[in-house]
C-alpha positions as CSV (number, residue, x, y, z in Angstrom):
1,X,-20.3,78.1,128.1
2,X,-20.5,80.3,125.2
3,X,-24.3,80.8,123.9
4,X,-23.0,79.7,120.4
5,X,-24.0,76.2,119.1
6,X,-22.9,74.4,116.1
7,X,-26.2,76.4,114.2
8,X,-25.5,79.4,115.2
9,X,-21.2,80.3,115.7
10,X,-20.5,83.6,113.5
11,X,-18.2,82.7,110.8
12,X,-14.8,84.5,111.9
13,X,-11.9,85.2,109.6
14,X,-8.1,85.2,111.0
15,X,-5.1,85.7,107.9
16,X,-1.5,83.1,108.5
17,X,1.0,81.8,106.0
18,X,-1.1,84.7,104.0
19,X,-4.6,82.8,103.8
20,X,-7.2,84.3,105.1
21,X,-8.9,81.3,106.9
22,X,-12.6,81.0,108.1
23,X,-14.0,79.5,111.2
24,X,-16.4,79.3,113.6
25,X,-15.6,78.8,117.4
26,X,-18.2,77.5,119.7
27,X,-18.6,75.6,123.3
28,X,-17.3,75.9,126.7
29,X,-14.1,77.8,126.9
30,X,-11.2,77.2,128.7
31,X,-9.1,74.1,128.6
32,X,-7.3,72.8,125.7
33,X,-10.0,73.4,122.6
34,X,-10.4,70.1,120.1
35,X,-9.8,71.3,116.3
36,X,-11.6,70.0,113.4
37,X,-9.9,68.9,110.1
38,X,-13.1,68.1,107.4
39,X,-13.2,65.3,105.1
40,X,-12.1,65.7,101.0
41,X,-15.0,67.6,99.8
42,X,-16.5,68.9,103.0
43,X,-16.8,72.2,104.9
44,X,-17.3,73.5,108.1
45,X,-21.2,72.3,107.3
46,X,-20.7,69.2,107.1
47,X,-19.7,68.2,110.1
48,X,-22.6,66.7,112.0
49,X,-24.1,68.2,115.2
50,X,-24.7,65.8,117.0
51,X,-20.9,65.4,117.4
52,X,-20.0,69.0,117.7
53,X,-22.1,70.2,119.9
54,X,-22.0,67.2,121.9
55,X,-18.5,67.9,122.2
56,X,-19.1,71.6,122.9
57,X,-20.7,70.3,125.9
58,X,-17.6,70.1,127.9
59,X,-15.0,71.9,125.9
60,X,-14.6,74.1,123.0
61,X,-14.9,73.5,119.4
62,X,-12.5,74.8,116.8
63,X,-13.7,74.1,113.2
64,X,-12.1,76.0,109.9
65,X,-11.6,75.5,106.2
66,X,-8.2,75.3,105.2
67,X,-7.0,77.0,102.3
68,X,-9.0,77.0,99.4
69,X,-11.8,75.6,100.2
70,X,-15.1,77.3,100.6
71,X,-14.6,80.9,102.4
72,X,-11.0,80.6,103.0
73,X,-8.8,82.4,100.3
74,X,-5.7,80.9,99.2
75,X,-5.1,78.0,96.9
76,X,-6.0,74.1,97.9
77,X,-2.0,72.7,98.5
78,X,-1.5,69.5,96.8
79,X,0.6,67.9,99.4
80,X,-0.5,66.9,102.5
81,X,2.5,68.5,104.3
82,X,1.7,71.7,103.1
83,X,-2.3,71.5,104.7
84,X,-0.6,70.8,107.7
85,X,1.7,73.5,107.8
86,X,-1.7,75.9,106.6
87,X,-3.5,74.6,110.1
88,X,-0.9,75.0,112.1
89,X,-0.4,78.4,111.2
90,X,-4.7,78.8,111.6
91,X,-3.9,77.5,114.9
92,X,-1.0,79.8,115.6
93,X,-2.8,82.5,114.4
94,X,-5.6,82.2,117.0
95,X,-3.3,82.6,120.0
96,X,-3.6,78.5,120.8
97,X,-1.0,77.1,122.0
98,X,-1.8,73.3,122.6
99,X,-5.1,71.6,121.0
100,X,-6.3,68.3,120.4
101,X,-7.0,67.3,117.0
102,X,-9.9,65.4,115.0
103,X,-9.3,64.6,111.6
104,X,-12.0,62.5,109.2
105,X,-11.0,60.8,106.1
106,X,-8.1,63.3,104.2
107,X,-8.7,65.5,107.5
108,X,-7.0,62.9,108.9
109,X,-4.1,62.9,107.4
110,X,-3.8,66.3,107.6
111,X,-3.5,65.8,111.3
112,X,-1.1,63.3,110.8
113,X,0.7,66.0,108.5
114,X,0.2,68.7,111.4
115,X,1.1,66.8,114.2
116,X,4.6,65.3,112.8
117,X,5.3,68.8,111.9
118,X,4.2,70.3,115.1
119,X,4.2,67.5,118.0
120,X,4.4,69.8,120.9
121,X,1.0,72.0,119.3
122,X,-1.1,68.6,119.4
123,X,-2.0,66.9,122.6
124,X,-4.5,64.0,121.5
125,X,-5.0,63.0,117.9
126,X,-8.2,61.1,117.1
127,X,-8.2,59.6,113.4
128,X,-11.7,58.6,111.8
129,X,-12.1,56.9,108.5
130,X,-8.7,57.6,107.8
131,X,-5.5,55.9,107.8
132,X,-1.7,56.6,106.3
133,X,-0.8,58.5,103.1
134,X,-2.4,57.2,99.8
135,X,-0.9,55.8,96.7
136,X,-1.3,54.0,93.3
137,X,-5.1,53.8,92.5
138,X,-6.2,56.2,94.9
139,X,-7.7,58.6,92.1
140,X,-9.2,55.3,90.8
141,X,-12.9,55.6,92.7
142,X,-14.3,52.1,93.6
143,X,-17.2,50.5,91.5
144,X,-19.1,51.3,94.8
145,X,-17.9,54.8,95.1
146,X,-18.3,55.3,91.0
147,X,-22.2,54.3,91.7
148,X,-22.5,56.5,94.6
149,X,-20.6,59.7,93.5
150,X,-21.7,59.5,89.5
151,X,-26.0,58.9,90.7
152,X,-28.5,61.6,90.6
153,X,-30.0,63.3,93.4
154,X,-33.2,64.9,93.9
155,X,-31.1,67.3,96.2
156,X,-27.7,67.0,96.5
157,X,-26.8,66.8,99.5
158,X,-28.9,63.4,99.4
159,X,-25.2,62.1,98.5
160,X,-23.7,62.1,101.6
161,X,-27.2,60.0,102.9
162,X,-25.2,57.1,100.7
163,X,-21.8,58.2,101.3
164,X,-21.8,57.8,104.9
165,X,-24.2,55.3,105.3
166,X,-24.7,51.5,104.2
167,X,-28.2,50.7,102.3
168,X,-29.7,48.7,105.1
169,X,-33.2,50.4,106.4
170,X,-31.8,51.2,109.9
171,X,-28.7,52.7,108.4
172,X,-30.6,54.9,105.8
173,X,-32.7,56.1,108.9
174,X,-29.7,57.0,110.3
175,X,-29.1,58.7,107.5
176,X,-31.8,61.0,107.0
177,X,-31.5,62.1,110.5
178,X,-28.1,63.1,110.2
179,X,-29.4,65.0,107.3
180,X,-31.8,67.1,108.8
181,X,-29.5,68.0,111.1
182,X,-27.0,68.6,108.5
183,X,-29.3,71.1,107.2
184,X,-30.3,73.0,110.5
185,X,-28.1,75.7,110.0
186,X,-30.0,78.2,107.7
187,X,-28.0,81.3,107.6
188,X,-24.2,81.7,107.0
189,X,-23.4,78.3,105.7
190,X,-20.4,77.6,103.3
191,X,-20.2,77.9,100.2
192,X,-19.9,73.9,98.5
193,X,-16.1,73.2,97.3
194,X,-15.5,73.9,93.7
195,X,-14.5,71.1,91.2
196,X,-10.8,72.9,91.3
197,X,-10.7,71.6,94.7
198,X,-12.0,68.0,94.0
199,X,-8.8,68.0,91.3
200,X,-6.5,69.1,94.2
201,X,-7.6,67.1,96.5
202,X,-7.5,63.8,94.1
203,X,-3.5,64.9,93.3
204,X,-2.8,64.9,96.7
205,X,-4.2,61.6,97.6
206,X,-1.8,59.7,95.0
């Protein structure tokens, strides 16, 4: 077990496909390592904890920005293909030869993406809040989503405390607990997504 947790991991840089891609590495090593694919405004910070280094209990976590996004240099692709190909060559690039896969919301249909391109790399694929390719109205945000994404915050990372969670009481404790543990990580965090990427993301999606 590596003394690293999800708080603490040193950010580590490794260049492919000529991106210089960020990521932190973290948990028991040895075995095939599970590989993290972040949600469509989200970076390695926003994963939650409690998950991760649950995880990095038993095995060892893998979790990176792909191109574009936050530390990593590069542009964001607008096709999904093309993110997979990016963590593929991430993978690649880290000497890893077989990995299993998470992927949350457009994360997982990069892993989708990545593992039809690359179906001997992946050994498991676990898909959360996702599901196939998008399509007509995708850029079109819900009424629900429009209330949630256009409020203001007293802080903003009080969003994701009504993205991720319904307004019932026991759900908004939920909530706020994942937030503090959202924010645990003091020192080295990533920088949020810039709007260009929010535009990239929403092009890809359709």
């Amino acid at each position: 077990m590596t003394a690293h947790t999800h708080q603490t991991a040193p950010t580590q840089f490794v260049e492919a496909n000529g991106i210089r891609f960020a990521y932190r590495r973290f948990g028991k090593p040895g075995g095939v390592p599970i590989v993290f694919n972040q949600h469509y405004l989200g970076t390695m910070d926003y994963w939650d904890p409690a998950v991760t280094d649950g995880l990095a209990r038993d095995r060892e976590v893998i979790l990176f920005d792909n191109a574009g996004v936050s530390s990593s240099s590069g542009e964001v692709p607008t096709t999904f293909e093309q993110m997979g190909a990016n963590a593929v060559a991430f993978i690649r690039a880290l000497g890893v030869n077989k990995v299993d896969v998470l992927g949350f919301s457009i994360g997982g249909t990069v892993t989708q993406a990545l593992t039809l391109a690359e179906p001997q790399l992946v050994r498991r694929l676990v898909l959360v809040g996702t599901g196939p390719r998008g399509g007509e109205g995708m850029a079109t945000l819900t009424p629900e989503a429009q209330r949630i994404f256009g409020a203001s915050y007293a802080e903003p990372d009080l969003l994701w405390q009504h993205v991720h969670f319904d307004g019932t009481e026991t759900s908004q404790a939920a909530g706020a607990a994942f937030l503090r543990r959202f924010r645990l990580r003091r020192e080295n965090r990533s920088r949020p997504c810039p709007s260009g990427v929010r535009r990239a993301r929403i092009r890809t999606s359709t």
